[in-house]
N, C-alpha and C positions, 0 to 999 in steps of 0.2 A: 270864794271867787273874788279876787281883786280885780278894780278896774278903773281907769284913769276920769271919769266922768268926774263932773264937778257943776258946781248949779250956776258955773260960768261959764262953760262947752255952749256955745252955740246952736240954739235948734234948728233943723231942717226939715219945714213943711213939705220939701219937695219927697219925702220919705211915705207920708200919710197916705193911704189907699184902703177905704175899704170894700171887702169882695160882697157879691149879691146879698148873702146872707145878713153878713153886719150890719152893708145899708140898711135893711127893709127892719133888722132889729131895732138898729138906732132911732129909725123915724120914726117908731112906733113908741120907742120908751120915752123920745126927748117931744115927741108933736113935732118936729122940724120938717118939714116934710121940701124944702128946698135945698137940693145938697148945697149948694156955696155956703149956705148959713149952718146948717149942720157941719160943714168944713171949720169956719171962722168958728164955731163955737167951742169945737172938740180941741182944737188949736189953741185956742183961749186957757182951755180946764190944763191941757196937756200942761202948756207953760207956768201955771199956779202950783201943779203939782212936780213939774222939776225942781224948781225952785226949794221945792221941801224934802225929795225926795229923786237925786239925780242921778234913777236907775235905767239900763237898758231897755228894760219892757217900755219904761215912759218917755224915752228919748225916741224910739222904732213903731212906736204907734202898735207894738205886740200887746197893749191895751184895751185896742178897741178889737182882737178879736178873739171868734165865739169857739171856745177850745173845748168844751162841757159836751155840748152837740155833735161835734166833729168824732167824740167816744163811739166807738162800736159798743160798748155798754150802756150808753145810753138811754136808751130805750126801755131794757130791763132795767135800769136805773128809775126809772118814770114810774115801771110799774109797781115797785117797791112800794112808791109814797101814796099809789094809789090801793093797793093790797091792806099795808094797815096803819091803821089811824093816826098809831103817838112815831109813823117813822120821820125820823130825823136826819138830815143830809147837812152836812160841813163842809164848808169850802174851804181849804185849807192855802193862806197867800193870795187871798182873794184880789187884794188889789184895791179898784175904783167899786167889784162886785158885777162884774158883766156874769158873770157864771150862775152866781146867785140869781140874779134877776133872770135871764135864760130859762134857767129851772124852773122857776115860780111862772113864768107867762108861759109854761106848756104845762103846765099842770101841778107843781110841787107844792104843798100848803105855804104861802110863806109865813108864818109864825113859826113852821117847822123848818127852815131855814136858819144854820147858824155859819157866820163868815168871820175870819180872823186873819190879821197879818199884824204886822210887828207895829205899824203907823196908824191911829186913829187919825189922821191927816184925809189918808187917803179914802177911808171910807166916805170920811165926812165930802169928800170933793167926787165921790161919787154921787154924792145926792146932787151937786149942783150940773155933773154930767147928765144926769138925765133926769135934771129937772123934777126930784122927788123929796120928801120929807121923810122923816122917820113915820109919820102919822099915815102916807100914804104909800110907803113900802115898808111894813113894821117886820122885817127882819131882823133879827137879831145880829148883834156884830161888838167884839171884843176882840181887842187888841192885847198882843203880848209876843214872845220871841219863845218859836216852838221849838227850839235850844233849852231851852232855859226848864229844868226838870219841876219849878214853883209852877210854871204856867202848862206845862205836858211832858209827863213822866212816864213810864215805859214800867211800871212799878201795875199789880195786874187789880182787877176794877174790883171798887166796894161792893162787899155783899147787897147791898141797898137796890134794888131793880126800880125805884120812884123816878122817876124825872125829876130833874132839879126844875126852879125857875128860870127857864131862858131868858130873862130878861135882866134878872142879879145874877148873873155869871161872874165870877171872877177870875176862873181859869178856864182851861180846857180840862185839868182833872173831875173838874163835878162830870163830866161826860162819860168818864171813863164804863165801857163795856155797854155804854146804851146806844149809840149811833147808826145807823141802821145802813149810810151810805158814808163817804168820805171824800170828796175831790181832790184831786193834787197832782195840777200842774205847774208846769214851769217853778220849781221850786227845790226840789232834791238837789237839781244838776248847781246848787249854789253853794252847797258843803261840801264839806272833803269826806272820802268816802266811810272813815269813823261816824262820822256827825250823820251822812245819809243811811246807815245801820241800824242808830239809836234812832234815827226820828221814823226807821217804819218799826221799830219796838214801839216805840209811843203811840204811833197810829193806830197799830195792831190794837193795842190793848183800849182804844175809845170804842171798836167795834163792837157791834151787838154780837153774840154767842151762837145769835139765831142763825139757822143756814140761809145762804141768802146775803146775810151781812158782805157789803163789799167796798174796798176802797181801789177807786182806780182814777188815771189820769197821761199824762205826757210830759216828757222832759228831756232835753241834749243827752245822749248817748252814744256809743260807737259798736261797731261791729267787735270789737276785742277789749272789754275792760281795759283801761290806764287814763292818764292826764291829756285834755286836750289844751291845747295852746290857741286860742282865735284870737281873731282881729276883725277890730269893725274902725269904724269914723272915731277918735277921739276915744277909741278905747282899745284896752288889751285886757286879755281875758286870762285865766288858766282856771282847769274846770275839772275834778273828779268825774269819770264818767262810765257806770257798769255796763255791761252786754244783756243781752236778754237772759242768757243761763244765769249768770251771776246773780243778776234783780232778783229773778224768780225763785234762787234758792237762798236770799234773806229772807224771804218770805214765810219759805216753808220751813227755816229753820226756828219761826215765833210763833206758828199755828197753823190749825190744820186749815188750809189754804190752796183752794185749784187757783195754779197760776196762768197766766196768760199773757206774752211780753212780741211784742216785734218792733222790728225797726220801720221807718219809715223815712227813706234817700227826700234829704230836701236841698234845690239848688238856691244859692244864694244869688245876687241884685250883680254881683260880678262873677260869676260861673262857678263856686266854689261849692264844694260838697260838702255836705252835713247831715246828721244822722237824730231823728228823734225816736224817740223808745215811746209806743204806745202799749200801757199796761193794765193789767188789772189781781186782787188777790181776794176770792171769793169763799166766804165760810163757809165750809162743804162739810153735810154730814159724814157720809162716807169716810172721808180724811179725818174729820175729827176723831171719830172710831179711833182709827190705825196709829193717829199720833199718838192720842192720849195713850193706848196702849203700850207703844214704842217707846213715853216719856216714862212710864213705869218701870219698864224694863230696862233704861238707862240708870235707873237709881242704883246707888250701893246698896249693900245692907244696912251699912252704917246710915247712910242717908234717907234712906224707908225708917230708921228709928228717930230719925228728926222730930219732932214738934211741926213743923213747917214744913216737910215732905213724906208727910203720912199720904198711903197709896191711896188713901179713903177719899183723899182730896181729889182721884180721879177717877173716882167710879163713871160709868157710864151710862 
């Protein structure tokens, strides 16, 4: 997605708004507990982090809000991390890290928390958002471009079921096949839809095996797969963007995956219509049965004599 922003565009406070929820999150993670000051402060972070970093989400204030909670998976998300011990949740484009933190103050162990986006910038300028330290929100957070097949690869997960050290991560591959949850918003709709293909190959394969394993999230979508062309203030946009059948069968075409996709109609500040995809792709025994089955019987002969696609490889 190209867009005409620049860390010279002008910002516009009169943009900033947030709704019941965020207030009462905000006042809770930063202590501010007087909104004009809570105002001037988020105003403050916004501006250090345009400056570094002159995207839409941080020009629109779609920063400050709480998109993790808003999931109708949710909930079952919560009780994932409360079921077992070593589960682990990623927030995938994390941002400043509102998601992550969300998580963790309803319940989510945070050491089992791990966050990534392309900019150690911005994580770092989430601690001064809400006023934390590493020391006193020791999440884990690594940076790197979830493009890029060094840092997350689509290649399928080591025999090895250890937990790595979350704290010397250097990719996202040490994760591969142990993660137990996966977050991902606002972030697909920013590739073209090659690039959004591979990167739920790559997701797919960080997931745990286990049934239950689930990655889900929200992102610009349309009623009909194709390119959307928007406009806002100081920016123009073009955007790959799938339908709900579409998403749902990248999904199931990398693993056995109950999907779950809808639209949800959003009106924009000047009456314009727009359309977000609320998803989800959940490791389903049932389905895993049928695929793996289905993946065997796709093989040649010649292929079942491979080295690397012996049927053994999918016993059940």
């Amino acid at each position: 997605m190209a867009s005409s922003f620049s860390t010279n565009t002008p910002l516009d406070p009169s943009l900033y708004g947030l709704d019941p929820a965020a207030l009462e999150f905000f006042k809770q993670q930063t202590c501010i507990t007087e909104e004009d000051d809570l105002k001037q402060h988020i105003l403050a972070v916004q501006a250090k982090a345009f400056a570094v970093a002159p995207y839409y989400c941080i020009y629109t204030f779609v920063f400050t809000r709480l998109r993790i909670s808003r999931h109708p998976k949710y909930q079952s998300v919560l009780q994932l991390g409360r079921d077992y011990s070593n589960a682990l949740l990623l927030d995938l484009g994390c941002c400043f890290g509102n998601d992550a933190r969300k998580a963790a103050a309803d319940g989510w162990p945070v050491t089992q928390i791990i966050s990534t986006d392309i900019r150690q910038e911005l994580w770092d300028l989430g601690h001064i958002l809400f006023r934390s330290t590493p020391r006193s929100f020791p999440s884990s957070f690594i940076a790197g471009d979830c493009l890029d097949p060094t840092f997350l690869s689509s290649e399928p997960e080591p025999t090895s079921r250890s937990l790595p050290d979350l704290s010397s991560l250097t990719s996202l591959n040490d994760l591969r096949g142990k993660l137990t949850a996966v977050h991902a918003s606002s972030i697909f709709h920013l590739f073209s839809a090659e690039q959004q293909a591979s990167l739920v190959r790559s997701v797919a394969a960080l997931l745990s095996p286990e049934p239950g394993s689930i990655a889900f999230g929200s992102h610009v979508a349309l009623p009909k797969q194709g390119i959307i062309q928007g406009k806002a203030p100081s920016m123009k946009a073009e955007m790959y963007c799938y339908d709900p059948e579409s998403w749902n069968k990248l999904w199931e075409d990398v693993g056995p995956f109950k999907t779950e996709a809808f639209l949800k109609e959003l009106i924009g500040p000047n009456g314009e219509i727009g359309w977000e995809m609320v998803w989800s792709a959940t490791m389903s025994t049932e389905i895993r049965r049928c695929w793996l089955f289905e993946s065997v019987h796709r093989l040649t002969p010649s292929r079942l004599a491979e080295p690397h696609a012996r049927a053994d490889r999918y016993k059940l």
